[in-house]
N, C-alpha and C positions, 0 to 999 in steps of 0.2 A: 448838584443834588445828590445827597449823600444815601446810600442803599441800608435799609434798615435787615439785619440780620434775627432771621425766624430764630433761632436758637440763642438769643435774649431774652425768652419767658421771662419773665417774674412776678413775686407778688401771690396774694391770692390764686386769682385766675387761674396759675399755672402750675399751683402747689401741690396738685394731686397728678402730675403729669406722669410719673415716675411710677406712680404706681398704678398703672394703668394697664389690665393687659393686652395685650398684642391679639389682633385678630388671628382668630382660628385657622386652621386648615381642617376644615369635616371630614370625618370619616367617608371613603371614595362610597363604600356599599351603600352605605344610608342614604348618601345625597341622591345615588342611582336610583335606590328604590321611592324616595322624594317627587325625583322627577318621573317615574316612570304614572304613579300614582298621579301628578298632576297632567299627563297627558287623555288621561283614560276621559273627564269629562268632557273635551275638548276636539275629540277623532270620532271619527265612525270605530267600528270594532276593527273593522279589517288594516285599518290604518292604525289604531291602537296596537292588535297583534303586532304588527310587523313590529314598531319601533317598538314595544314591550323586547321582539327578539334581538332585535339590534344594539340595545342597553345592556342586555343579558350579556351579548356576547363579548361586549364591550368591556363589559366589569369582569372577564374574565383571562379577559390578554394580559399578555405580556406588557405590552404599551401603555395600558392602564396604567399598569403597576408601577411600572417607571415614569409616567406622567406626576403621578401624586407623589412619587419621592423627590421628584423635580420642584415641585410646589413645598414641599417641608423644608427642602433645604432651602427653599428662597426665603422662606417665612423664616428659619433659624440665621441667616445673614448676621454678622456683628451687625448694630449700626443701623440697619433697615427696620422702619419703624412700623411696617405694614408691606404683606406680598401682593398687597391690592393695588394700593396710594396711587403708584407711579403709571399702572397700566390704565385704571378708573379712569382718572384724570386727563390722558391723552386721548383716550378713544372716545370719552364722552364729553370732554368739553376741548379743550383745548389741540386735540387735533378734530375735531367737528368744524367743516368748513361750511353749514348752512349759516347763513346771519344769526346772532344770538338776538336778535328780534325781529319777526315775534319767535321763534322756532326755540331758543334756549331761557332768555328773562323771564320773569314774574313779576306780579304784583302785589300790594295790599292797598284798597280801596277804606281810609279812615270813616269814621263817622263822622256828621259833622259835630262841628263845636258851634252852639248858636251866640255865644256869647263873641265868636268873629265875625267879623261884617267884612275886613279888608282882605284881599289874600296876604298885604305882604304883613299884617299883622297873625295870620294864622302861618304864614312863614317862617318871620321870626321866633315866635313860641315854641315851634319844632325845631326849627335849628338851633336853641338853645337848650331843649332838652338832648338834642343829637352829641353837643358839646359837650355837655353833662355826662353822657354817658360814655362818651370818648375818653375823657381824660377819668374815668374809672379803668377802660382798658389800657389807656396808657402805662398809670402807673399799677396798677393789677390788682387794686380796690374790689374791683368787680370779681363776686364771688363766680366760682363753676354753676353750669348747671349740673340739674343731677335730678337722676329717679329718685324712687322712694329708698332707696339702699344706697346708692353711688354717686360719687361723682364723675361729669362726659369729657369726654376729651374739649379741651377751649384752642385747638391749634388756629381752626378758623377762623378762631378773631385777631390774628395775625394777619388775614387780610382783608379785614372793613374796613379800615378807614385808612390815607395816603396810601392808598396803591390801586393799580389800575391794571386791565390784562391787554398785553400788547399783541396788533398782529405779528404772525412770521409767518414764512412757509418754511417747512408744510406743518408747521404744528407753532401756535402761541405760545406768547411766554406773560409771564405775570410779575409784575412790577411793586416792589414795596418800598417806600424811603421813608427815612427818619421820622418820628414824629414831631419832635424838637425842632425848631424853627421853619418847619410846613404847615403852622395853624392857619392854613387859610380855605375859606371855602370859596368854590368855582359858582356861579349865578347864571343862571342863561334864560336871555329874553330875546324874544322876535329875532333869534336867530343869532346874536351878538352874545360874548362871554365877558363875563366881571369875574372878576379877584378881588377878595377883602380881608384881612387881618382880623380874627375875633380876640385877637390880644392885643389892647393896644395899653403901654407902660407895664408889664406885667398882669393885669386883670385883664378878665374875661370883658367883653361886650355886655351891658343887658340886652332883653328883648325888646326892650322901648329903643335901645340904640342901635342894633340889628335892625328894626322895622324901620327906623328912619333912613338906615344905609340903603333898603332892598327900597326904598319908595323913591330914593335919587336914581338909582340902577335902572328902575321900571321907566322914570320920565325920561334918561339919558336914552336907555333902549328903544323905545317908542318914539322916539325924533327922526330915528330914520334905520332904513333894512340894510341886512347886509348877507354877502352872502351866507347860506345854509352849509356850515362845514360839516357839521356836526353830522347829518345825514348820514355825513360817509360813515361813520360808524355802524349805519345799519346794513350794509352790504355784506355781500358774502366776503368769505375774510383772505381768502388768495387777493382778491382786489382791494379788499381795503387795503392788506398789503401793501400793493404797491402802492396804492394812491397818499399814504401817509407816507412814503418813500419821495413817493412827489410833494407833499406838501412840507418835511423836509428840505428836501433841495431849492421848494421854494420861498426860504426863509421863518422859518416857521418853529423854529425848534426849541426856542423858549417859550413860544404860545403852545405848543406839545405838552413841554416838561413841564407851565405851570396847572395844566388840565391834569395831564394823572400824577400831580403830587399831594394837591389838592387833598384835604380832609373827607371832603365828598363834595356832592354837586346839586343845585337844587336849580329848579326847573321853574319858571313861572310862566304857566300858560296860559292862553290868552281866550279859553273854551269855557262855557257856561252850564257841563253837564247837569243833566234833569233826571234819566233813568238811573238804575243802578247799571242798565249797561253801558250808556254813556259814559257813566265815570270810569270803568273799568278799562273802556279804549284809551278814554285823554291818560289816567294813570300809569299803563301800559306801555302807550308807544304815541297817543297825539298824532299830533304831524310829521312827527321828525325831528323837526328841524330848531327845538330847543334841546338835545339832552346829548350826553354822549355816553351811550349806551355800553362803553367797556367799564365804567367806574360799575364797582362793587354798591356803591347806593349812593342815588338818586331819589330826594325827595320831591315832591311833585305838588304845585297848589294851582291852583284856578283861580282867574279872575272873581268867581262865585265863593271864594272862599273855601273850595273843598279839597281833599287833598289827599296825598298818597306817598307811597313809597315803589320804586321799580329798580330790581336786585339784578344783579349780574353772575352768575347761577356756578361759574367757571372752578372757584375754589372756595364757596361759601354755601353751605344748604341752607334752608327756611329758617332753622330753630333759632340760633345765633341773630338773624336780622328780624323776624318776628319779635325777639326778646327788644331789641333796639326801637323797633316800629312803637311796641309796648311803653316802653319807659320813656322816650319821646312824646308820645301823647298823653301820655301820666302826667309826666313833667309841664306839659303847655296846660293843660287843662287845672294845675294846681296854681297856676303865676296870673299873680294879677294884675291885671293892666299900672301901669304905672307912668308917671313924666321923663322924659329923657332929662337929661341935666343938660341945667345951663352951661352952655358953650361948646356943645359936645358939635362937632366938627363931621359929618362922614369921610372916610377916605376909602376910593375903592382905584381899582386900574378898569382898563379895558385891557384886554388878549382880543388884539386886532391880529387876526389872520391874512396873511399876503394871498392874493387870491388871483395870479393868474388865469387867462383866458383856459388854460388845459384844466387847471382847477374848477374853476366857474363849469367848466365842460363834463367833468365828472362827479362833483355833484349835481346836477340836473338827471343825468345819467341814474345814480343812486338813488336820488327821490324819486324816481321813473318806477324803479325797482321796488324800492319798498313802496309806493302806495300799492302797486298790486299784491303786494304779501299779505299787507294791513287789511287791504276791502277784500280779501278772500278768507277772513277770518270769521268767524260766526258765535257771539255770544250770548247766550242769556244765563242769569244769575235770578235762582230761585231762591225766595225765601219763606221756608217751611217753619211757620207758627205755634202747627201745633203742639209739638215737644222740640225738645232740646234735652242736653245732658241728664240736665234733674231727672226729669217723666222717664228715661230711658232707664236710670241708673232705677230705680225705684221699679221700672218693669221687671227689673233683674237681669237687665244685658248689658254686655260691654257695650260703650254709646258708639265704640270705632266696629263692633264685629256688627252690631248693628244695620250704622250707614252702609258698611257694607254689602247688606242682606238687602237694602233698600236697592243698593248699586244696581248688583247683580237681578231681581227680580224686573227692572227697570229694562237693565241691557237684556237680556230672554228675550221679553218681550216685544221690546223694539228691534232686536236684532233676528227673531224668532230661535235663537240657538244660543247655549253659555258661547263666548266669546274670550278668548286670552285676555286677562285684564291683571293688571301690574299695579301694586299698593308699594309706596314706599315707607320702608321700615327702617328708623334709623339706628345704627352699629355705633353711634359714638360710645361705648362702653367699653371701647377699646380704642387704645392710641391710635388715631389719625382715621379713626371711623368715621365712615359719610353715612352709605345707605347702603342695603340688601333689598331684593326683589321677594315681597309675599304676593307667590300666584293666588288672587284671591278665588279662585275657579276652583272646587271641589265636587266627588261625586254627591256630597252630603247637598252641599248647596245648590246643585243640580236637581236632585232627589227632593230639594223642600220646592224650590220656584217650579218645575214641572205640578206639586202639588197645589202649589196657589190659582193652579189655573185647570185643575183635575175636578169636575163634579161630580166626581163621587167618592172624592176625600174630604174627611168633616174637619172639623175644628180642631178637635185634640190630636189627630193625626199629624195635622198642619203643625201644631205648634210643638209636639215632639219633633219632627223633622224640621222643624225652626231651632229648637234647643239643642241638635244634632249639629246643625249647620254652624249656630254659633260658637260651640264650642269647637269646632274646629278650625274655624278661623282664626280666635285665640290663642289656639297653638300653633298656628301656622305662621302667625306674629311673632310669638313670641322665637321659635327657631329662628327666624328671619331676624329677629335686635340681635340672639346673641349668636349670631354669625353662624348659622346652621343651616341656613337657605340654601335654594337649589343653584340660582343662575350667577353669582359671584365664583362658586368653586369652577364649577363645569366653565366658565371664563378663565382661571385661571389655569388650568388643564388645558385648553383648547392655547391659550398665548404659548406654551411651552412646548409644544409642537415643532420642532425643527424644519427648519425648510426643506431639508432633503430627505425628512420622514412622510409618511401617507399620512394625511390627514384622516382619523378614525371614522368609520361612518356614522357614528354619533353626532356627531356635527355636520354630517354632510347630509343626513336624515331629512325630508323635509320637515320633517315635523319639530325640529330643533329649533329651525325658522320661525313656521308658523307658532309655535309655542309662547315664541317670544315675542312676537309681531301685535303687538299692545290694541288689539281694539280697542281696550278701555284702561287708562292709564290714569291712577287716584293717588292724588294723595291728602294727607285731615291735616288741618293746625286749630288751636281755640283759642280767641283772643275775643272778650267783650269788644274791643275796641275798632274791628273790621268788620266793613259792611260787605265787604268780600274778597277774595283773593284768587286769583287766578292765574295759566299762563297756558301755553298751547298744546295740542293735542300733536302726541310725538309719532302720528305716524297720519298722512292721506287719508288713511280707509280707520279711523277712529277716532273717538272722544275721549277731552282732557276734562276730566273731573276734580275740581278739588272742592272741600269743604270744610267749612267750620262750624263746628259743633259747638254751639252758644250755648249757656247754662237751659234757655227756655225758647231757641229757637233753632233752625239748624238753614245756614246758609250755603248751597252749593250752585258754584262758576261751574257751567260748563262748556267748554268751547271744542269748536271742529272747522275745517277746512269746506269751502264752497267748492264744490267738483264734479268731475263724472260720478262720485259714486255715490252722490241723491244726500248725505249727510243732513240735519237740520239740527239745531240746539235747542229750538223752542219745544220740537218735537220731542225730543229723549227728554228737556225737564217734566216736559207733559207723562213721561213714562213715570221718571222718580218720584213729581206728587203723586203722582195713582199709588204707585208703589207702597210708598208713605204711609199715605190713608188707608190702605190697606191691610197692613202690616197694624198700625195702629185699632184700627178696626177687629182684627184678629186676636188679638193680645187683650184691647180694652184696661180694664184694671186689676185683670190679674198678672202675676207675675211669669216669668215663663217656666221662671223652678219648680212652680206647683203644679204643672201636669209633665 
């Protein structure tokens, strides 16, 4: 199995690579006085004072100073293509030793297609749009994305397809090999892995010939169980470790190498969801015991024909597999059923796994584990009618400062206090950019939600301290794309800290902690074609919010952990429609530029 080398770019895709700039190092003052600003809605006074004094004093050492010239010089490196990249990526995903399900994956929850009735025909259709879109990045066909001025960094699509993220200790590593003779996609049914070739003679597979390969796989797989290896993939990852270390020694290491070389992996499962929260669990994570949760994408269908996609979060954000989820179901929803040709033959493998009694022992072991991670997960998925993009944009708001004015008036309420709540903002406008943190918590947005719930502030009050709120949020976006945010810099400052220096009381503050300690953790994508998208709430004592902002509807997942600390998801959506309606109610049909 041959290693495919990142610094291969070409093509479109990768045409604007070079000129791309390199993330910033912010100004040390500014970002202090950033953060000092976002603490203020967040602390009592007296806890505000103090770290207001301890920032002060902060930005005034000597340490400071040589902290941020530590950070320039790592950013001016030959050769290093980000002073972020390498630290990001360890501390938040690949040295992260919780299970990356449910605690790191994501979802996207399709709509359905009624014109499918089969799953393995709503299968096929997608994994020939998946194809589709693959050999666009192969050969670099596939244009960048790009805002309304640029083109974003496309590093990421280096690794969606043939490549897989492996465990180690004490930190992962991540796997990419050739594209060039790995066309094959991985199939997992009742627990049992297929292999199939979608090239066969040089052409592609059709979808009539795909759906009749995945209907032989389905009655092969459905003859009889086998063990659940796959599971192990959901463990925490020191054990997966070693258990893939054992499953190695236990003969296993071509059924290994043909799973993460694999193009991706699609999942047929055997559930019949009926809610929207239904579908978000089997999309998510099911049972287990079809998928192997380190592949970068996994498409997902049901016996009911519905179906999904679930990302592996490690070296790949939203946009990039959103974009794929997108022209995948473009793609199947344009192809019309057609006849397989005469003579067409399926040929797949099985990836029989050797499955010793210590194996068989430690998967049971890991399905033990993750059902309890899975049934402590708590979903509902609201879907809000009244407006969407259009109504917002015409109210005269950004539809994201918006949502999040919905967010926030929601969390108050339920939580009775603003709450640290974390918006991701994404930095690809510079080489090797992922995300920056917009603390969406401000004193404005403080000052307007305190007012929605004040009787004896009127309406134009309310909706100036709305047009306050929003427009600071906007800005606080917009710092946060172009790399101006508070909690990347103050990360990068704190890693360059020497072991045999004091660590600043900046960071040892608690309020550095609780700052960042996400009760409410948001992030937006818009796709017509998701009936919703979700993944888990990144801390115990809070909720994971995402949304999509549909031209004329607006859909938000939001999930939280069953616990001591009373958590409920139906409850907090119960806060965001009030919110909603409320906010809408407020506004009505004027704009909010006109008072």
């Amino acid at each position: 199995m041959s290693t495919r080398e990142i610094d291969e770019e070409h093509g479109a895709l990768f045409a604007q690579q070079e000129q791309l700039p390199k993330l910033p190092v912010p100004d040390l003052e500014s970002t202090l006085q950033k953060y000092v600003e976002s603490l203020k809605p967040v602390l009592s006074e007296s806890e505000y004072k103090h770290s207001a004094h301890v920032v002060a004093k902060f930005g005034q050492s000597a340490q400071a100073q040589e902290l941020q010239r530590r950070l320039k010089a790592r950013a001016a490196e030959p050769g290093r293509a980000s002073w972020l990249e390498e630290w990001w990526n360890d501390l938040s995903y690949m040295g992260y030793r919780d299970p990356v399900i449910p605690f790191v994956s994501y979802h996207y929850s399709y709509n359905d297609d009624p014109r499918c009735t089969r799953a393995t025909q709503r299968a096929a259709k997608l994994i020939s749009g998946a194809i589709a879109f693959r050999a666009r990045v192969v050969d670099g066909s596939l244009e960048p994305d790009t805002t309304r001025t640029s083109a974003l960094c496309s590093h990421s699509y280096n690794y969606m397809f043939n490549a897989c993220r492996i465990p180690a200790e004490p930190s992962d590593k991540f796997r990419t090999v050739a594209y060039h003779g790995n066309e094959t996609i991985v199939v997992v049914r009742n627990s049992r892995f297929f292999e199939f070739s979608f090239v066969r003679n040089n052409v592609v597979l059709s979808a009539a010939e795909i759906e009749q390969t995945l209907e032989q796989i389905v009655q092969t797989a459905d003859a009889a169980d086998a063990v659940a290896v796959g599971v192990l993939t959901t463990d925490h990852r020191d054990t997966w470790t070693r258990n893939r270390r054992m499953l190695l020694d236990a003969g296993n290491a071509s059924v290994l190498q043909a799973i993460e070389a694999a193009a991706f992996v699609v999942c047929m499962e055997p559930d019949m969801p009926q809610t929207r929260e239904e579908l978000s669990h089997v999309i998510w994570h099911a049972s287990g015991r079809n998928r192997w949760f380190d592949k970068p994408c996994q498409f997902v269908v049901t016996d009911s024909a519905r179906a999904g996609f679930c990302g592996e979060h490690s070296m790949i954000d939203g946009t990039p597999t959103l974009r794929l989820a997108d022209f995948a179901v473009a793609h199947s929803l344009a192809l019309p059923d057609g006849p397989v040709p005469r003579g067409f033959n399926p040929a797949f493998n099985e990836l029989r796994f050797q499955t010793p009694p210590t194996v068989v022992r430690a998967v049971a072991q890991a399905q033990s584990r993750f059902d309890v991670n899975v049934a402590a997960q708590h979903v509902c998925v609201l879907n809000f009618a009244a407006f969407g993009k259009d109504k917002i944009k015409k109210l005269g708001c950004s539809p994201d400062a918006f949502v999040q004015m919905v967010i926030q008036l929601a969390s108050t309420r339920h939580h009775g206090r603003a709450r640290p709540t974390y918006e991701a903002s994404m930095t690809r406008s510079f080489l090797h950019g992922r995300t920056e943190t917009c603390r969406s918590v401000s004193s404005d947005s403080v000052a307007w939600c305190t007012s929605m719930d004040d009787p004896s502030a009127d309406t134009g009050r309310r909706i100036k301290l709305l047009r306050t709120a929003l427009a600071t949020h906007s800005r606080l976006t917009r710092e946060a794309v172009n790399g101006h945010g508070v909690d990347r810099h103050l990360l990068g400052l704190r890693m360059l800290v020497a072991p045999t220096e004091p660590m600043p009381a900046i960071f040892t503050d608690p309020a550095y902690t609780y700052s960042s300690h996400w009760f409410v953790s948001t992030s937006q994508m818009s796709s017509e074609h998701l009936c919703s998208y979700g993944w888990s709430a990144v801390t115990p004592r809070g909720y994971g919010i995402a949304y999509n902002i549909r031209e004329n509807s607006l859909i938000i997942h939001v999930a939280c952990v069953r616990n001591e600390h009373g958590l409920n998801s139906d409850r907090f959506a119960q806060c965001l429609e009030a919110a909603a309606h409320d906010i809408a109610s407020l506004i009505d049909v004027k704009k909010v530029s006109e008072y």
